[in-house]
C-alpha positions in Angstrom: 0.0 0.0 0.0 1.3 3.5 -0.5 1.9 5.3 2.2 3.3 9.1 1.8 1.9 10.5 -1.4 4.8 10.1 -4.5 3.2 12.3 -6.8 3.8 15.5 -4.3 7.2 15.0 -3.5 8.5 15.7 -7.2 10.4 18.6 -6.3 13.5 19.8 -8.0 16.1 17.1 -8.0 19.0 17.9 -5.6 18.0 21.3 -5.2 20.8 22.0 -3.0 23.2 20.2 -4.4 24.3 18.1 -7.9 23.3 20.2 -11.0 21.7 17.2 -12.8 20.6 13.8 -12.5 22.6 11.1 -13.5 21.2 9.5 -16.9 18.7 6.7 -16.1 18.3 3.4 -18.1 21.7 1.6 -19.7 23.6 -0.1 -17.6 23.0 -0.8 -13.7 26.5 -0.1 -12.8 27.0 2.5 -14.8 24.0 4.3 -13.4 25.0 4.1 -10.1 28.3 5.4 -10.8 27.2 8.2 -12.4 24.7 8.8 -9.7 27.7 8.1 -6.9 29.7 11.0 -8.0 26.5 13.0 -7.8 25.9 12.5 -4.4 29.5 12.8 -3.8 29.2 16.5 -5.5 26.1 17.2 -3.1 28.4 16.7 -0.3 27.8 12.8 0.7 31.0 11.2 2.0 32.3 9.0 0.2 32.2 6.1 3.1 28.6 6.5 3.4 28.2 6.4 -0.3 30.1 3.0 -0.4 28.6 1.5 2.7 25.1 2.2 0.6 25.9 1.6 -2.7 28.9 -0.7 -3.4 27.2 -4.1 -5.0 23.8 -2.9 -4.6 21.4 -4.5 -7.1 18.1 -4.0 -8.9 15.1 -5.8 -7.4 12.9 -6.7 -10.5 10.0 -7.5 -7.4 10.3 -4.0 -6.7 9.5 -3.0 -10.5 6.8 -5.1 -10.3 4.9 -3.8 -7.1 5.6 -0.1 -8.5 3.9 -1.1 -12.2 0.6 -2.8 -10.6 0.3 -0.1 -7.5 -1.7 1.9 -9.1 -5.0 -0.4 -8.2 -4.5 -0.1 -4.5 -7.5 2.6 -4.1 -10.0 1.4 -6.5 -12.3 -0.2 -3.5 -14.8 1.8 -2.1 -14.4 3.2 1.4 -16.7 0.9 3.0 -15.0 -2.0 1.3 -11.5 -0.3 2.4 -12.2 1.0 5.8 -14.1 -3.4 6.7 -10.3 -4.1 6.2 -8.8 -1.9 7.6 -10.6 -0.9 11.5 -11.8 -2.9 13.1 -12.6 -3.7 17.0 -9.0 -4.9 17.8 -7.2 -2.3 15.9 -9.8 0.4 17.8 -8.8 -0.8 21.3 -5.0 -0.9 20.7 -5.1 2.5 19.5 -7.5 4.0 22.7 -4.8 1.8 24.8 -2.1 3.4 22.7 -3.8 7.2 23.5 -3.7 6.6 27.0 -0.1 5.3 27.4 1.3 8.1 25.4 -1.5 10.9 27.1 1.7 13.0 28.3 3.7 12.6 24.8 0.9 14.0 22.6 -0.2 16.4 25.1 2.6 17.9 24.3 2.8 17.1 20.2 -0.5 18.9 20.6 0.5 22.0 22.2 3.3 22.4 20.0 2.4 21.1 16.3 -1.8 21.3 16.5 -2.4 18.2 15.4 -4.7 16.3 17.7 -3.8 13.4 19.2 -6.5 10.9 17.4 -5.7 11.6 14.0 -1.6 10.9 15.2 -2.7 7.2 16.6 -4.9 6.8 13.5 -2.3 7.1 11.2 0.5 5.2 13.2 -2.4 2.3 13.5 -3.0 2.4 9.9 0.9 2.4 8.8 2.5 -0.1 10.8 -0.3 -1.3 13.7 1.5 1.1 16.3 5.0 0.1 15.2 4.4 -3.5 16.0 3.5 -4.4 12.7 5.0 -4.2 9.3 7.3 -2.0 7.9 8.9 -3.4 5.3 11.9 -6.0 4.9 13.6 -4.3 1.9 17.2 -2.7 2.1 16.0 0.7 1.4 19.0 1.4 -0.9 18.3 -1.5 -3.0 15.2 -0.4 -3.6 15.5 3.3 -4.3 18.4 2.5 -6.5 16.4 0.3 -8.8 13.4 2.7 -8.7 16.2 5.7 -9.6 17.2 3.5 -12.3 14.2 2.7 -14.2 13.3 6.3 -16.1 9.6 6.4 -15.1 10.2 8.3 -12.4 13.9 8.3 -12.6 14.1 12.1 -11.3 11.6 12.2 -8.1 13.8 8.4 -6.5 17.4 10.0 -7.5 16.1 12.8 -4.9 14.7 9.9 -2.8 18.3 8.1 -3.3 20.2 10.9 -2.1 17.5 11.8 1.4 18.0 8.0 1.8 22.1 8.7 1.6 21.5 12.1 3.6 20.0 10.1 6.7 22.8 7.8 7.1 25.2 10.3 6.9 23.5 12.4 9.5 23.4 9.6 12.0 19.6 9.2 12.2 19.7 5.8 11.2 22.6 2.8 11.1 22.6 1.4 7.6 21.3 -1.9 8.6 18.2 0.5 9.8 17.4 1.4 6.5 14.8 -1.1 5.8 11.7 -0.3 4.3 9.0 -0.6 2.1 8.1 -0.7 -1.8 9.0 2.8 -2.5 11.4 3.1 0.2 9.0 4.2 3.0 10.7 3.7 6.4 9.5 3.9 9.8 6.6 3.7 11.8 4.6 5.9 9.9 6.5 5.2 6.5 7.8 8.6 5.9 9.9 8.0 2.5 13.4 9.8 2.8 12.9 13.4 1.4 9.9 13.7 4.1 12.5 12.4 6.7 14.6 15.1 5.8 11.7 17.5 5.7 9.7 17.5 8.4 11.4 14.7 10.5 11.9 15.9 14.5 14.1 15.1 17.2 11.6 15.0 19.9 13.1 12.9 22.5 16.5 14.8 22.4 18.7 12.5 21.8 20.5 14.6 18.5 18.9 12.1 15.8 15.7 11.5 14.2 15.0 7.9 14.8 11.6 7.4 13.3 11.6 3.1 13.8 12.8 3.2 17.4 11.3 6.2 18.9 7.7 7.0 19.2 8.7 10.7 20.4 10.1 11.0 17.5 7.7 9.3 15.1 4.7 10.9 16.5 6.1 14.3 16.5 7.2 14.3 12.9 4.0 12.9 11.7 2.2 15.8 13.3 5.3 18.2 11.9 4.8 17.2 8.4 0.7 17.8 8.8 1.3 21.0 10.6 3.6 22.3 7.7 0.9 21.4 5.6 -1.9 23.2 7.2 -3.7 21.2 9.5 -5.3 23.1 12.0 -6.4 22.0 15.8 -10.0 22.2 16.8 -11.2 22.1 13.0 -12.9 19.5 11.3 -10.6 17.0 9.4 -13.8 15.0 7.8 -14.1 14.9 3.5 -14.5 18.9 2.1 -12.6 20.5 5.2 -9.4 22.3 4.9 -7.4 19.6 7.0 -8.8 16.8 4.7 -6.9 18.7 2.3 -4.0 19.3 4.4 -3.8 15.4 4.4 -3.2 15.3 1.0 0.4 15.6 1.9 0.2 12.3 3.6 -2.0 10.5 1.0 -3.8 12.0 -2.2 -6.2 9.1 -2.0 -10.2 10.4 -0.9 -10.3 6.6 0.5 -7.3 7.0 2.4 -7.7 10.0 4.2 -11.4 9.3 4.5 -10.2 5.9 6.7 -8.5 8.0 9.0 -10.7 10.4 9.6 -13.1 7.6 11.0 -10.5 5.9 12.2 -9.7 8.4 14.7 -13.2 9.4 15.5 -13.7 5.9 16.6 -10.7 6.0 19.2 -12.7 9.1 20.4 -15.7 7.3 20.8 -18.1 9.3 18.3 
């Protein structure tokens, strides 16, 4: 399932740093040479960029998934949402609100994002952290996706964020395991929204967004704060922070599903 929204994220490719994109297509090898002294020229060191890259491969399951995705939202909500919430995921996530009451009190007061819509979306993503979040070496994957010259320009910038977090320390290599597109985390935030709106809330100097739920929760709100969401508004289908969720996921289904979702760990 798509998490974060692709289509959104197609800014300009290494805005601050290479002056173009290394040419997609051709040779694997080649490619990620070319792309190599790219980063290299966007200031990546050149240990991080081996540790990542040296004998990475293209995953043709990977092409696959990102050919047939497209289908993922062509069930109605009712048919999604039966799949999706139900009475077990509810109670974890009310049990989850009141174990964490302090932590999003103070998400809330600082990013106005309430508190449900938080534990809706971490339920939906990855079942509070317990659940899935993908088994694929995140550079394997962004590098074949970077590759293939469908969307060769928006995973190069994904390929470098993916770079950018290991050099920062955020995450250990061996961390960097994701999803289809290279999501990663407990709320499958894909690398350039880990560089964008991704928060050290626990204060430990890195944003750790699979170990830390300070951290996870408080960058989810971030990147919906950025985007507009307001507190004390409505967040149902037409509102303004419907739309603000578009950032998270363009798909009406989607947001819709959270949207009840969290109204039903409030009880209404």
């Amino acid at each position: 399932m798509p998490r974060l929204v692709l289509a959104v994220l197609l800014l300009a490719l290494f805005a601050s740093g290479p002056a173009r994109a290394a040419r997609c297509g051709g040779d694997f090898h080649a490619f990620i040479g070319s792309f190599s002294q790219e980063a290299a020229a966007a200031g990546i060191s050149q240990s991080v960029i081996s540790q990542a890259l040296d004998g990475v491969q293209q995953d043709a399951g990977v092409l696959a998934f990102d050919r047939r995705q497209r289908g993922t939202f062509r069930k109605s909500f009712e048919q999604y949402v039966a799949t999706r919430v139900g009475p077990g995921r509810i109670n974890t996530g009310r049990a989850m609100l009141q174990r964490h009451a302090a932590l999003l009190s103070s998400i809330e007061q600082k990013y106005g994002v309430p508190r449900q819509i938080l534990v809706a979306i971490w339920g939906l993503e990855t079942d509070f952290g317990k659940g899935d979040m993908g088994k694929l070496p995140v550079f394997r994957v962004l590098a074949t996706l970077a590759h293939d010259c469908r969307r060769t320009e928006l995973f190069q910038g994904e390929l470098l964020s993916a770079l950018q977090i290991v050099q920062r320390g955020d995450l250990r290599l061996n961390d960097m395991i994701g999803a289809y597109a290279g999501e990663i985390g407990q709320t499958q935030f894909l690398p350039s929204s880990y560089i964008k709106y991704g928060v050290d809330f626990d204060g430990n100097g890195h944003v750790d967004l699979r170990h830390s739920v300070p951290d996870v929760l408080a960058s989810t709100a971030n990147l919906l704060h950025t985007n507009g969401f307001k507190m004390g508004a409505s967040y149902e289908e037409g509102s303004a922070n419907f739309e603000a969720m578009r950032e998270w996921n363009r798909a009406v289904v989607y947001r819709k599903t959270i949207a009840y979702f969290a109204d039903q760990l409030m009880g209404r």
